[in-house]
Every structure is written in structure tokens, then in C-alpha cells.
N, C-alpha and C positions, 0 to 999 in steps of 0.2 A: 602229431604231438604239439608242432606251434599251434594251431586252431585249438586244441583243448586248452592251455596255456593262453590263449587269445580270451577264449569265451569264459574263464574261470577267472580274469582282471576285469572284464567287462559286468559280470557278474558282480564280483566285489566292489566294485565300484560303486555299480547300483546299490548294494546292498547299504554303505557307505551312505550313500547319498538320503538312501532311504532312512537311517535310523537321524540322522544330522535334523531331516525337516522334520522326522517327529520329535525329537527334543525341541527343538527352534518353535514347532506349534503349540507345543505343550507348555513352553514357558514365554508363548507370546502374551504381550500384551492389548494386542490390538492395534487399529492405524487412529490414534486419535489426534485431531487436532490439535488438541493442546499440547501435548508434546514438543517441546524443541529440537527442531532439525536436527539431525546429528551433523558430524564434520563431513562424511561421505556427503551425505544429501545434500548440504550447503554447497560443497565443491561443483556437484552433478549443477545444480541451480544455476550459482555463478557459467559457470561453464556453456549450458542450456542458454543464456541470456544475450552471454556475447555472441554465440554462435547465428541468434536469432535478429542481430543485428548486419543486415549488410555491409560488406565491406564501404563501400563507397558513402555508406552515411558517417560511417566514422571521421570522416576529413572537414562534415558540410563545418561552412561556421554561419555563426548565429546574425541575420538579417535584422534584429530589431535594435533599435538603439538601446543601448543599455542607459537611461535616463531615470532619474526621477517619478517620472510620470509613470514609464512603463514600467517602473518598479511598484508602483502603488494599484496599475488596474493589477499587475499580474499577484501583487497579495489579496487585492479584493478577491480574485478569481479564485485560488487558494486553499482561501478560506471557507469559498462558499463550496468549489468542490472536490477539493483534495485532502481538506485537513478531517473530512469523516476518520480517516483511517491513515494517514500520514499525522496529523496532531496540526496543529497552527506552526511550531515549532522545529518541523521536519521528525522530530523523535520517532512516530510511530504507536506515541502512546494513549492510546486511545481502546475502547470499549472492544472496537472493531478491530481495527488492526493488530492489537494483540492476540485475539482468537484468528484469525487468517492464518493459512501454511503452503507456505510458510509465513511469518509475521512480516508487517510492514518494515520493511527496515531503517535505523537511523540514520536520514538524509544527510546529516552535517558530519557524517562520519568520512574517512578515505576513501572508503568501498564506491560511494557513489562521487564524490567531490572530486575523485581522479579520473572519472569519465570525459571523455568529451562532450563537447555542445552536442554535435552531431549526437552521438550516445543516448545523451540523454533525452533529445529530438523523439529519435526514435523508437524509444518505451514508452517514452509520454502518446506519442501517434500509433503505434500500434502492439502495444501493449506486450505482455510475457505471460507465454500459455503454462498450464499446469500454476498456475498462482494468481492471486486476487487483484492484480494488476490487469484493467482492460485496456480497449484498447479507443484513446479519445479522437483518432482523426478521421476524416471523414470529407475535409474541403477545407478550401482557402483560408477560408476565415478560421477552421479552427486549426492551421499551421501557425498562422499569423501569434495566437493565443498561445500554443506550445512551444513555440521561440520564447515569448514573453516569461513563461514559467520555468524557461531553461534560466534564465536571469536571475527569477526567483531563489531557484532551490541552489544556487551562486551563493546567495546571500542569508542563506540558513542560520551557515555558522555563525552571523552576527547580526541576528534577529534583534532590538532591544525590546527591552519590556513595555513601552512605550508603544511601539509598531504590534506586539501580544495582545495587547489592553485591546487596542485598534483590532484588530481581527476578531478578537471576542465578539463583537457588537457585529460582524458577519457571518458567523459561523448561523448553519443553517438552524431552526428550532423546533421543537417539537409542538404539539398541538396544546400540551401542558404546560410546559414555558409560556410558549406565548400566551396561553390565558393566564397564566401567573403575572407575565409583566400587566397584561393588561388589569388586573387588580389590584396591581400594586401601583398602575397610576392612578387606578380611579380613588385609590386609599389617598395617597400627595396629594390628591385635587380637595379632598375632604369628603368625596362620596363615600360612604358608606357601602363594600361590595362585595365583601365580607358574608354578607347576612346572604340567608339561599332565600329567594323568591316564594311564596304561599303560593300555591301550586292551584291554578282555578277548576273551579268543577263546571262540565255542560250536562 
């Protein structure tokens, strides 16, 4: 009697289970990217990230002087290869980092501003699987440079527009840009470069 009673819950169970994921596929929408995470999957993420961080890196602190100087290579650095998909500005908003999934997240926000150095050390060096975050270390030199960017992204929340403008003029360019600007000096100069070329015959 329990056994028929056992296998007639396990049955409806199944049964249960079974009509739930045909409704659920029935009125899926698909895994598309552009979708925004929901709050489970943000949590799973979050979650996922610390987990992916060693203990013992949490405590490291940050070896490079926080100066001036190294405030200005680590924006040049940044700029040229971080803000594709992070923004110049930490935002995130960008072409790229808004279609990523999940999306680049707002750097000058708490979520990351209450990491530690060490933290942030080590997503910048070995990046966070299942998301568009790689992973940049590799050797000394490039520790030295992900110190310098732990400084950086410090300094987010009080990027000025001044220090923007300045990033502008590193951000990487496309092969269309740059023949733009290059037209556009040879226009200031007074060349005419504008006009397309008469095309020669052989």
C-alpha cells in the first residue's frame, strides 16, 4: 500500500513538473541578451564573483602610490582599454557594454566602490567567467598596471569633465574616424580633401 502511495506522488509530481515546463516553454521568450538580468540572476552573479575571488586576495592592499602621475598613466590606460565597454566615465554606457549579459556595470556605484583593493585587483587580473569581463593578467608588468587601475576606478565617482574631454582624445578610433579627422585637417590646413580623386586608367 505505502509503494502504491509512494509511486502515485512520484507520478504526480512528475506529472506536475511536466505540464509547469510546458507552460514555462510555451510562453518563453527566449535567452536574449538584451534582456535585463532579473534580480535572481543578478544575485546568482554577485554571488558567483565573490566566490571567484580568493580569500586571501581580499585583504592584499594596493602597492602603487596613489599619485598624480599614476592617476593620469592609469586614465590614459583606461581609456584606451577599458572604456570600449565600461564608458571613459565608469558608467558602462556604451555601444558594447550595454548589449553584454550581463551589462557592464556602473563603476562609481556601491556595488563596486565598496569592494576592496585586493577585490578589485583580482577581477581586473583574472577576470569573471559566464560574463564579458576577461581576464587581463598575465605577468608583472601587467600587475603593476592593474594596481594602477584599482586607483582609477577610486576615482570614478569624481571624474571631471576636464579629465572626460582628456580621455576623449584616447579612446581607441575606428578606421572611419580616423580618416574623418584626417580630413578634417587637411580642410584647416586649406587642402581641399573633400573632392574624391579621378580614378586613372591603365
Amino acid at each position: 500500500m505505502r509503494l502504491r502511495w509512494f509511486l502515485l506522488g512520484v507520478l504526480s509530481s512528475l506529472a506536475m513538473a511536466g505540464i509547469g515546463a510546458t507552460v514555462l516553454l510555451r510562453n518563453a521568450r527566449g535567452f536574449s541578451a538584451r534582456q535585463q538580468p532579473s534580480a535572481i540572476e543578478a544575485w546568482f552573479a554577485r554571488a558567483a564573483r565573490s566566490a571567484s575571488i580568493p580569500a586571501a586576495a581580499r585583504t592584499r592592499a594596493n602597492p602603487a602610490p596613489n599619485t598624480p602621475s599614476t592617476l593620469g598613466e592609469a586614465m590614459a590606460h583606461w581609456a584606451d582599454h577599458c572604456a570600449t565597454c565600461h564608458a571613459n566615465d565608469g558608467s558602462g554606457d556604451t555601444e558594447l557594454g550595454k548589449r553584454t549579459y550581463p551589462p557592464a556595470p556602473d563603476m562609481r556605484l556601491p556595488a563596486t566602490q565598496q569592494l576592496t583593493d585586493g577585490e578589485l585587483f583580482s577581477i581586473i587580473e583574472n577576470g569573471v567567467r559566464l560574463t564579458a569581463m576577461p581576464a587581463w593578467g598575465g605577468g608583472p608588468l601587467d600587475e603593476r598596471e592593474s594596481w594602477k587601475l584599482v586607483h582609477f576606478i577610486r576615482h570614478l565617482p569624481q571624474l571631471t569633465d576636464a579629465e572626460k574631454v582628456e580621455m576623449q582624445k584616447l579612446n581607441p578610433k575606428t578606421l572611419q574616424e580616423l580618416q574623418e579627422e584626417l580630413e578634417d585637417g587637411k580642410f584647416l590646413k586649406g587642402e581641399d580633401s573633400h573632392e574624391k580623386p579621378t580614378p586613372h586608367r591603365h
